[in-house]
C-alpha positions in Angstrom: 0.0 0.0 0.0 2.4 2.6 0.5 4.3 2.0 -3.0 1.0 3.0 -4.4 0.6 6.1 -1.7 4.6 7.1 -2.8 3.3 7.2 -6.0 0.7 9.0 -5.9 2.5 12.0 -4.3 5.1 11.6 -6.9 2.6 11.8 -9.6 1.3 15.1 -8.0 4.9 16.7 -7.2 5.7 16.0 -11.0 2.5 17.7 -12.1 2.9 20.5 -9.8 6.5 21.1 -11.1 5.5 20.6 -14.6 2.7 23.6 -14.1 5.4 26.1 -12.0 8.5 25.4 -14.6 5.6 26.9 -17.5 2.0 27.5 -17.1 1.2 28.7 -20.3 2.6 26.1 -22.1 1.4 23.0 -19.8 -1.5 24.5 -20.7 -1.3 24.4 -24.4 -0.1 20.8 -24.8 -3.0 19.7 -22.3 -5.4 21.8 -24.7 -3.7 20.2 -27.9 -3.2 16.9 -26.7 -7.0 16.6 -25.4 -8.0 18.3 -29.3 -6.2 15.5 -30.7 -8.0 13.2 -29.0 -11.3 14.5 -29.7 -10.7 14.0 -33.8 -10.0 10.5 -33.1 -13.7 9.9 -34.8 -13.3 12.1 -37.5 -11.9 10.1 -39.9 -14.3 7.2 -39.6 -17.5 9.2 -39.5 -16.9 11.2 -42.6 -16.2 7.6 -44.6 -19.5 6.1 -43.1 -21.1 9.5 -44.4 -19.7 8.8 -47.7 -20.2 5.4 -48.2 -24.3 6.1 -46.9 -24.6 8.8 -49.1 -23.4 6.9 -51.9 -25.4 3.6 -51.7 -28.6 6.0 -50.3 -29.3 6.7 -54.4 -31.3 9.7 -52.8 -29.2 11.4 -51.1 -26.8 12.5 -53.7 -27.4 13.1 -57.6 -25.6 12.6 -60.3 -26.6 15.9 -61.9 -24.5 17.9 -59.2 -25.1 17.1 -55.6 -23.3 14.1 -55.3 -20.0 16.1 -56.6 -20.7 19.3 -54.3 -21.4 16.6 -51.4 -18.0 14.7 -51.9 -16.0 17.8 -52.0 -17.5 19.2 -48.6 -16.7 16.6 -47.5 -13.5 16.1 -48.6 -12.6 19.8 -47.5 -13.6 18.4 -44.0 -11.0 15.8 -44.0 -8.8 17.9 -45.7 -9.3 20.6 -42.9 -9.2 17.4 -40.4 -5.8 16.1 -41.1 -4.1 19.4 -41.4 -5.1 20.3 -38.0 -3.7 16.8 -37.0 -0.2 17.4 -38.8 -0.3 21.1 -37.1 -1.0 20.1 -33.8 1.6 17.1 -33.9 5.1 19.5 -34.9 3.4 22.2 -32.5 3.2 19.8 -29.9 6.9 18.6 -31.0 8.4 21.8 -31.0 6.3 23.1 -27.7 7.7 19.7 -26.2 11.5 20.4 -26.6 11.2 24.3 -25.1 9.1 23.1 -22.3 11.5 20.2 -21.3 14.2 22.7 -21.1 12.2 25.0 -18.5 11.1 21.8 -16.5 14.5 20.5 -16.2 15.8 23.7 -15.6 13.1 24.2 -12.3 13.3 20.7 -11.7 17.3 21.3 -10.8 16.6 24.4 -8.9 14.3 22.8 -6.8 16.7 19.7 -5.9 19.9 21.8 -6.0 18.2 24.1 -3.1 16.4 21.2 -0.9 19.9 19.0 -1.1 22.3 21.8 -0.7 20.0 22.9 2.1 19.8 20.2 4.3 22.5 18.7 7.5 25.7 17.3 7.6 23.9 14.2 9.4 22.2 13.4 6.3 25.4 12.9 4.7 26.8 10.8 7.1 23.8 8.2 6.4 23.8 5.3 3.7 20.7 5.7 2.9 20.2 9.1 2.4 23.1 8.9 -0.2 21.3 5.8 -2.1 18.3 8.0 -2.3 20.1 10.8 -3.7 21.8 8.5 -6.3 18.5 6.8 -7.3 17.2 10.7 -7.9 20.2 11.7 -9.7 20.4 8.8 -12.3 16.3 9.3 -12.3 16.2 12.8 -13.3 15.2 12.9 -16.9 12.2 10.4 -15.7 10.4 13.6 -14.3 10.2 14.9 -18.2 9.3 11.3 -18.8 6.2 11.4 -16.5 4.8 14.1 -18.2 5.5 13.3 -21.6 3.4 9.6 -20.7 1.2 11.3 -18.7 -0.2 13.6 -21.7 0.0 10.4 -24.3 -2.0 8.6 -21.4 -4.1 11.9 -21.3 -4.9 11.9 -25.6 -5.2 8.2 -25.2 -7.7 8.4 -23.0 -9.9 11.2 -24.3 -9.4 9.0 -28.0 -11.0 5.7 -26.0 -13.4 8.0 -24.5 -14.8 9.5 -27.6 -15.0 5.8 -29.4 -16.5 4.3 -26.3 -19.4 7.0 -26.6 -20.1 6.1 -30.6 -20.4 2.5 -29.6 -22.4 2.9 -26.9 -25.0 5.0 -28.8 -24.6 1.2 -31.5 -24.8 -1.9 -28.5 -23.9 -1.4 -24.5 -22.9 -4.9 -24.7 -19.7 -3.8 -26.7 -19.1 -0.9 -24.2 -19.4 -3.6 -21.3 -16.6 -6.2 -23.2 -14.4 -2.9 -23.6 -14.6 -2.7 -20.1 -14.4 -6.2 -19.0 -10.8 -6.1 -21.5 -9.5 -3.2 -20.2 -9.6 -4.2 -16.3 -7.4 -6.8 -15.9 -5.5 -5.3 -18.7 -5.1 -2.5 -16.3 -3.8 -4.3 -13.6 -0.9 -6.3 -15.2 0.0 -2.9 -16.3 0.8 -1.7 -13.1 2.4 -5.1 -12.3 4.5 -5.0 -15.3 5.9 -1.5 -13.6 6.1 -3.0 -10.4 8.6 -5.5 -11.7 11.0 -2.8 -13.5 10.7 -0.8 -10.6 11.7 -3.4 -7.7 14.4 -5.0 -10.4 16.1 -1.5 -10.8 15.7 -0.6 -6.9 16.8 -4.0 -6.0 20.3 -3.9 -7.7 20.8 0.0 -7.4 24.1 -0.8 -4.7 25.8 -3.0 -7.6 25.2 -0.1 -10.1 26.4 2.6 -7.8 29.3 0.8 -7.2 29.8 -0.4 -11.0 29.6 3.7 -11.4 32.3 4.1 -9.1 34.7 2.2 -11.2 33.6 3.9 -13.9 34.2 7.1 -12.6 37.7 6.8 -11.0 38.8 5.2 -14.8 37.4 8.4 -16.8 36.3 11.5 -14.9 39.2 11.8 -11.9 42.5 13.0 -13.3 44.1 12.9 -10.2 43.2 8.8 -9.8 45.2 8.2 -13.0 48.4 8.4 -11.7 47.7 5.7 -9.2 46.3 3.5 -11.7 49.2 3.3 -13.5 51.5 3.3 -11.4 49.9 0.7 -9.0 48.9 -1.2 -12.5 45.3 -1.0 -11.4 43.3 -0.9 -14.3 42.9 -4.1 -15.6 41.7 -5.0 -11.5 38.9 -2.1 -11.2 37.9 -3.2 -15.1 37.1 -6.6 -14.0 35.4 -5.2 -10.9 33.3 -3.1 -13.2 32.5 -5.7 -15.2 31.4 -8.5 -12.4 29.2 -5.6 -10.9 27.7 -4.5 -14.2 26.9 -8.2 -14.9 25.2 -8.6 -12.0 22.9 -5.5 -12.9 22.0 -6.4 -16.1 21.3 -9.9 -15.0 18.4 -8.4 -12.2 17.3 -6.7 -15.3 17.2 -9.0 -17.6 14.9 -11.1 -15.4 12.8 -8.1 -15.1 12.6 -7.8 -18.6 11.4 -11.5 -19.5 8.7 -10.7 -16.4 7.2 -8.1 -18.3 7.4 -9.7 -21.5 5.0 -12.7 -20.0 2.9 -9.9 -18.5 2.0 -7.7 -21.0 1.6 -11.4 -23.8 -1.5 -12.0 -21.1 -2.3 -8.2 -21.8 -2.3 -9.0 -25.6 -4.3 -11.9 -25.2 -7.1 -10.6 -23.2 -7.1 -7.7 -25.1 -7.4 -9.9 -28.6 -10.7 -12.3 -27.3 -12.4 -9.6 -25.8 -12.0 -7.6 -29.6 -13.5 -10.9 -30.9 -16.8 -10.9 -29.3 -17.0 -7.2 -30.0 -16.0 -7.6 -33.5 -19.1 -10.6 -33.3 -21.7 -8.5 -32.1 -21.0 -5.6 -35.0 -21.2 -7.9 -38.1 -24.2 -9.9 -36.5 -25.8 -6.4 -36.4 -25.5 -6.0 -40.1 -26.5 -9.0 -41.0 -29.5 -8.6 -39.1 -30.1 -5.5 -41.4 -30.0 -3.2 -38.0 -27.5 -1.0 -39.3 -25.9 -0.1 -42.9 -22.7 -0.7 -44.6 -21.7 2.8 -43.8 -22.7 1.8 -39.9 -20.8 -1.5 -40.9 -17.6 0.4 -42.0 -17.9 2.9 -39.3 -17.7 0.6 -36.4 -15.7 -1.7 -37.6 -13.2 1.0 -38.0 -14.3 1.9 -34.1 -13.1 -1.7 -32.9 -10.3 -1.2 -34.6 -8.9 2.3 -33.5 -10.4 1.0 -30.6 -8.0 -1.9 -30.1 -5.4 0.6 -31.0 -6.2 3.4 -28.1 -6.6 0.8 -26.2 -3.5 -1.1 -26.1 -1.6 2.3 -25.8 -3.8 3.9 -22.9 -3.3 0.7 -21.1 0.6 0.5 -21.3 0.9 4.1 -21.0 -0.8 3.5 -17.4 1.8 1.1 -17.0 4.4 4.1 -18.0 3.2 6.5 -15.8 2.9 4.4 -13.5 7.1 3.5 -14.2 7.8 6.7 -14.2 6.0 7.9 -10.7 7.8 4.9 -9.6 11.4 6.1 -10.7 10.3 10.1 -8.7 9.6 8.8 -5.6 13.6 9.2 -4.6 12.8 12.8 -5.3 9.6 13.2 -3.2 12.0 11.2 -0.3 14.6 13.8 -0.4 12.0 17.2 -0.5 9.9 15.4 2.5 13.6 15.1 4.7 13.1 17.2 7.8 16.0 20.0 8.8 17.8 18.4 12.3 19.6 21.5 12.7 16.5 23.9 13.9 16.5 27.3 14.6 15.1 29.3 17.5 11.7 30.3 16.6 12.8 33.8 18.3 16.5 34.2 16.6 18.9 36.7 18.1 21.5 38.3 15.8 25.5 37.6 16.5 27.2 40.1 18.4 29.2 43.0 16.3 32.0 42.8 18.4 33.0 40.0 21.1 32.8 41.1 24.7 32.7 37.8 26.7 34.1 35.0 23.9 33.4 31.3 23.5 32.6 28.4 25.8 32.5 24.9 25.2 30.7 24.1 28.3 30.5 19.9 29.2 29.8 19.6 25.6 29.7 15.4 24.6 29.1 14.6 21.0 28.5 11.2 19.1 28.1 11.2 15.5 25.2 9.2 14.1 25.4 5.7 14.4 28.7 5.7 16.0 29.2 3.7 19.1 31.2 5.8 21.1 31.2 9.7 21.9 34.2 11.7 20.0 33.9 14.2 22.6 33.0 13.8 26.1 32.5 16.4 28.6 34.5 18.6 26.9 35.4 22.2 28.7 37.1 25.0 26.8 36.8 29.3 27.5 38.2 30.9 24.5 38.5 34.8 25.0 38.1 37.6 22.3 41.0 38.6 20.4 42.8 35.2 21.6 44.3 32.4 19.5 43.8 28.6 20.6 46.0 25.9 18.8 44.4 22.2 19.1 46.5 19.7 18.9 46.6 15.4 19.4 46.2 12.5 17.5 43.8 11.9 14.5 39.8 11.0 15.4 40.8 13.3 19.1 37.6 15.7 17.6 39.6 18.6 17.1 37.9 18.9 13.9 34.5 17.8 15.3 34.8 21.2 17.6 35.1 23.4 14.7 31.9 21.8 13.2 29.8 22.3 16.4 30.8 25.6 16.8 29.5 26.6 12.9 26.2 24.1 14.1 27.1 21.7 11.4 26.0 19.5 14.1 24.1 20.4 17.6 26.0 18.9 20.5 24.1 15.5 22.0 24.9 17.2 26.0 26.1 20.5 27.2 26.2 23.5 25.4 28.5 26.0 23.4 28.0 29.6 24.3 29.1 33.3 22.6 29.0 35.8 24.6 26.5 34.2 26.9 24.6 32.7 25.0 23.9 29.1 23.7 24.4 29.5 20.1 21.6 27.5 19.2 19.4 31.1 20.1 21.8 32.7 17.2 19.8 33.0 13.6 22.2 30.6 11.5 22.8 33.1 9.0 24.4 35.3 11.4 26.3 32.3 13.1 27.7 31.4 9.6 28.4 35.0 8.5 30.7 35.5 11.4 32.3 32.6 11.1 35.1 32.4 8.5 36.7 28.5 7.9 38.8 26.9 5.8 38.8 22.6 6.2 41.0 20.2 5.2 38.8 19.1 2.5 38.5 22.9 1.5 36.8 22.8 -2.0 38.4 23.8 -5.6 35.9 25.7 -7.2 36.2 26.0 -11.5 35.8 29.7 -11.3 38.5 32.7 -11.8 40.7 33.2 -9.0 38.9 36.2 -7.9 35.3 34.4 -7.4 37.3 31.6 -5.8 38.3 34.5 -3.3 35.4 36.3 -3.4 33.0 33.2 -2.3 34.1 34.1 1.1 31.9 36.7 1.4 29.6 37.1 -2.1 28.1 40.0 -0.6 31.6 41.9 -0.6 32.4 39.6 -4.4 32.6 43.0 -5.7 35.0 44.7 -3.7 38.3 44.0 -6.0 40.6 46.0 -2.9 39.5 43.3 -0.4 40.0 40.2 -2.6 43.9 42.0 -3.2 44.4 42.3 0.6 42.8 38.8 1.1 45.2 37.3 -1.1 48.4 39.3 0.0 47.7 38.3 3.3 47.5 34.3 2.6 50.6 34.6 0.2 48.3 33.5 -3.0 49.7 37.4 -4.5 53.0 35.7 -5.2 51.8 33.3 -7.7 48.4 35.2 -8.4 50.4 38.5 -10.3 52.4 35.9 -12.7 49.2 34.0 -14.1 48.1 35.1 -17.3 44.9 37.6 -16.4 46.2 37.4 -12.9 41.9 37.5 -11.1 40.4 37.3 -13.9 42.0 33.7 -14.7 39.6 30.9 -15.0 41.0 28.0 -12.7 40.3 24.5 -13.5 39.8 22.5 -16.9 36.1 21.1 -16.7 34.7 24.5 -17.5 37.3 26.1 -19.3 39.1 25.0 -21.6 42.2 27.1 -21.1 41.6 27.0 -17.3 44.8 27.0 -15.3 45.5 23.8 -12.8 47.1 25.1 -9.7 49.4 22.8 -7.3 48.1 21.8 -3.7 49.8 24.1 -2.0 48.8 27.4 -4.7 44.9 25.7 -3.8 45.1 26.1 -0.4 46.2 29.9 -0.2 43.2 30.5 -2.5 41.2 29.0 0.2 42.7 30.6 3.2 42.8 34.0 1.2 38.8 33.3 0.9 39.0 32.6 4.9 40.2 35.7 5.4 38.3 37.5 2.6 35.2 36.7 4.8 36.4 39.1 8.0 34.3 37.0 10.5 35.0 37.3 14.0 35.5 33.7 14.6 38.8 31.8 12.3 38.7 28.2 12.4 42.2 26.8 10.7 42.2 23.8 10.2 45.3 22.3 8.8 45.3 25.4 6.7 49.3 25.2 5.3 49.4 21.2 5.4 50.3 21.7 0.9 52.0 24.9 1.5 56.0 25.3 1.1 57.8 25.7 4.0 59.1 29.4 3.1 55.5 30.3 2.4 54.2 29.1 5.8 57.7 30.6 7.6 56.2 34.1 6.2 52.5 33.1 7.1 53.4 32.6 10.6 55.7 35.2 10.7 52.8 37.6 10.6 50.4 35.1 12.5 49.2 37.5 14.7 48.6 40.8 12.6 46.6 38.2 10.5 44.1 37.0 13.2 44.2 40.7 15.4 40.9 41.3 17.1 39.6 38.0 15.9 39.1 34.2 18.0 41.2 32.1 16.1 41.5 28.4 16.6 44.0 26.6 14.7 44.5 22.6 14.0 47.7 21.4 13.0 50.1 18.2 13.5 52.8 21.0 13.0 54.4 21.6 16.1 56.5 24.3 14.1 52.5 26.5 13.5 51.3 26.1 16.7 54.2 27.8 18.9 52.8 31.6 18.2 49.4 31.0 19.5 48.5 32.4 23.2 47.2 28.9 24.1 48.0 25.0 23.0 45.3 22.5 23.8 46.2 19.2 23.6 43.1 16.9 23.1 43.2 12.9 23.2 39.6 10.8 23.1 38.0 13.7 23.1 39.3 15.1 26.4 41.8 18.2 27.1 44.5 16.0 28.6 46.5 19.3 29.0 46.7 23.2 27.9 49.5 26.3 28.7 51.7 27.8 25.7 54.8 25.8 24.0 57.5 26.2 27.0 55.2 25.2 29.6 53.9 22.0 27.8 57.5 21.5 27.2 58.2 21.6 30.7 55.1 19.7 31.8 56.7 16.4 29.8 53.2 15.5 29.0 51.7 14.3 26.0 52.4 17.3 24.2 56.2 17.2 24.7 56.3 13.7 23.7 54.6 14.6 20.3 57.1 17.5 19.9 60.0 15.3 20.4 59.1 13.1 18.4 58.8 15.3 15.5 62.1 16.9 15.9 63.8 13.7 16.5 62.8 13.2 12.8 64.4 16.2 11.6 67.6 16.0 13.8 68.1 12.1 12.9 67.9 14.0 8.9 70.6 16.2 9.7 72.9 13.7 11.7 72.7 11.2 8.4 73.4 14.1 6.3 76.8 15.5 8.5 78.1 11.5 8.3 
């Protein structure tokens, strides 16, 4: 039951997108398609008026009205199948414009809801299969409404032949019927078996796609492939999976062959019997040859309509089927709410932040990654975080932006628990850069500029932005300087920038934003060492005035800051600046040894 409730909705979110991407012109295919429909009987009629007319004797003369009969009638047809041809190519050409606008609101729609929603939805299997089966699904939603206004003519055609013949015998009105019923329902399980083979076996084409994907669209993978002489074992991957998908499919196929031959046969006695009643009615003398002619042709367009109207519920049904991914992903509900009663962030910092016995567990992980976690953070100063990988350094910076509410305890600015603060104020004062930082295909100065889009036009401020991150010094030698496209995938001459030339793009975009609140993290892990020397040698006229916290496993980046925390299993095992962590010989001073035991063992092998 609630595949057939999913349905439904999908078969109303596609209408209702269909009518906002273009009104006007839903309108005018529903008005031509329904047109069409209505001339279905055309054709038939004017030939049983002729063929009446002509074996009457009375009705036409030879002396003049049998001629000026014929060619009104003949204009009629004429007139007839003109309007046919015309309203096929305008319905062809109305089509292709049309598609364009509902694909394009279609995208909008989905780009917003998706890019809209939590980080803990993309943490979640499931969520991510949806999204695929939505993705590969998209050009169903044109689909859908292309069967749905066949269905729509179809229908209207069996409509208007169902009336004649009714007005001729009810009896062939109730065999129509009695075909069309069961017809009807094998339909929708012929759909049912496409749909449950291609949800069924979605994983193994995902992961099929995967191969795919890291063999032709990622540059960067081909190295490795090479290298590692990987190709021939992801193509035989690819290939085992693939199998396996077409195989599901296959068996899905030969299911709805078997279906719809039971269609075809019920459909062909049922015609029979009908097509009995008809001629026993002319040989009963009941009706004329014209009659004969004219339902006979009925039956026949009849069977036609029929057969199409019937699979086309099957289609939309198929299609509605193939949506439902998209009506999943609009119904998904925001985790991250706001206060019904927002309160703006402060202009300036009085009182600073406070992670107050905050615990956090991401979803579906067994253990907390923080755990009672205390940390006061004043304005102005600058807090290194430091330990191990998966110690939640990271996981603080994303619960103070409220990618993620803690599970206990509570983070506070200025006071107050930032869950009261409107998230576009939260986010505006908040300027980041992650270690998966992205690359956008833009020119250098949008790349900058998407730091704040508000300020995008301010050229001065993207200048400083990237003088300050040291992006300048390779910036002034590319070939339009800002205005040169980066990346290949949109441009053709794009310009592919190293690691390290990516990431002061990002930072200068960090700083380009002016937020209150930096959160580093990692944010010279591909820079050259002389670049990050200069960068920290002006550490803290870069981060004046602002709360700055900084994550690195460079001991070398951390020693400027007022305060190093050291964090282990989500705890602060200890805090104080570099020489009184040295001198603690904690944790900290283990981890720093270690690193420069490294370097000094370099050195000693280099002097022998």
């Amino acid at each position: 039951m609630k595949h057939l409730t999913d349905r439904w909705e999908a078969l109303k979110l596609a209408l209702r997108w269909t009518w906002q991407s273009s009104p006007g012109l839903t309108f005018l295919i529903a008005g031509i398609v329904i047109l069409g429909g209505l001339l279905t009987i055309v054709d038939p009629y004017l030939f049983k008026v002729i063929l009446d007319g002509l074996l009457a004797g009375g009705t036409y003369t030879l002396s003049g009205q049998l001629t000026l009969g014929l060619l009104a009638i003949l204009a009629v047809y004429a007139v007839t199948r003109i309007l046919q041809s015309l309203l096929w190519d305008v319905q062809s050409v109305v089509r292709r414009v049309h598609s364009h606008k509902l694909d394009k609101h279609a995208s909008v729609q989905l780009m917003t809801k998706v890019s809209s929603l939590d980080s803990v939805y993309f943490e979640d299997p499931k969520y991510y299969n949806t999204l695929t089966k939505a993705n590969q699904n998209f050009a169903k939603i044109n689909d859908f409404f292309w069967q749905f206004t066949f269905f729509l003519g179809e229908l209207v055609s069996v409509l208007v032949i169902v009336g004649a013949l009714f007005s001729f015998d009810w009896r062939v009105v109730a065999l129509i019927i009695f075909a069309a019923a069961p017809s009807i329902i094998f339909a929708f399980r012929a759909s049912e078996v496409e749909w449950s083979a291609f949800d069924g076996s979605l994983h193994i084409g995902r992961q099929a796609m995967y191969y795919k994907s890291l063999m032709t669209e990622k540059p960067e993978a081909i190295k490795e492939l090479k290298l590692f002489n990987l190709k021939g074992h992801f193509i035989k991957k690819f290939e085992v999976l693939l199998d396996q998908f077409i195989s599901a499919q296959k068996k899905a196929a030969c299911n709805e062959t078997y279906i719809y031959a039971i269609i075809s046969i019920i459909e062909g006695v049922f015609s029979i019997f009908a097509a009995w009643l008809v001629i026993n009615a002319f040989v009963a003398g009941t009706i004329t040859i014209g009659e004969l002619t004219f339902l006979w042709a009925l039956l026949f367009q009849f069977a036609d309509h029929a057969r199409h109207m019937v699979r086309s519920i099957g289609d939309v049904s198929k299609a509605a089927a193939y949506i439902t991914p998209f009506v999943t992903i609009l119904g998904l509900k925001p985790v991250i709410i706001e206060s019904p009663r927002p309160v703006a962030f402060p202009k300036k910092l009085k009182h600073g932040i406070e992670f107050r016995n905050v615990t956090f567990s991401y979803p579906r992980a067994k253990k907390p990654i923080l755990k009672d976690f205390n940390l006061v953070i004043r304005p102005g100063e600058s807090i290194a975080l430091v330990g191990e990988n998966g110690s939640g350094k990271t996981t603080l910076v994303k619960l103070l932006t409220r990618m993620y509410d803690v599970t206990e305890g509570e983070i506070l600015i200025d006071g107050v628990d930032i869950r009261e603060y409107s998230l576009e104020s939260l986010h505006e004062n908040m300027g980041v850069i992650f270690q998966d930082f992205v690359k956008y295909e833009a020119l250098v100065e949008e790349n900058i500029g998407f730091g704040n889009v508000k300020r995008m036009r301010g050229k001065e401020g993207i200048h400083r932005a990237s003088v300050r991150s040291e992006a300048w010094r390779f910036i002034r030698k590319l070939d339009d300087a800002y205005k040169t496209p980066l990346g290949k995938t949109l441009h053709e001459n794009g310009t592919e920038l190293s690691g390290g030339q990516w990431q002061k793009i990002a930072l200068a975009r960090a700083f380009f934003k002016d937020a209150q609140v930096l959160c580093l993290d990692e944010p010279t892990a591909a820079v050259d060492a002389k670049a990050e020397y200069r960068l920290f040698r002006k550490f803290e006229k870069l981060t004046h005035g602002k709360i700055t916290l900084l994550i690195s496993h460079r001991f070398s980046t951390v020693r400027m800051v007022d305060m190093i925390v050291v964090m282990a299993k989500g705890t602060i095992v200890e805090s104080g600046n570099h020489e009184e962590l040295i001198r603690k010989h904690g944790l900290y001073a283990s981890l720093f040894k270690m690193q420069a035991e490294g370097f000094k063992d370099f050195f000693r092998k280099k002097k022998r």
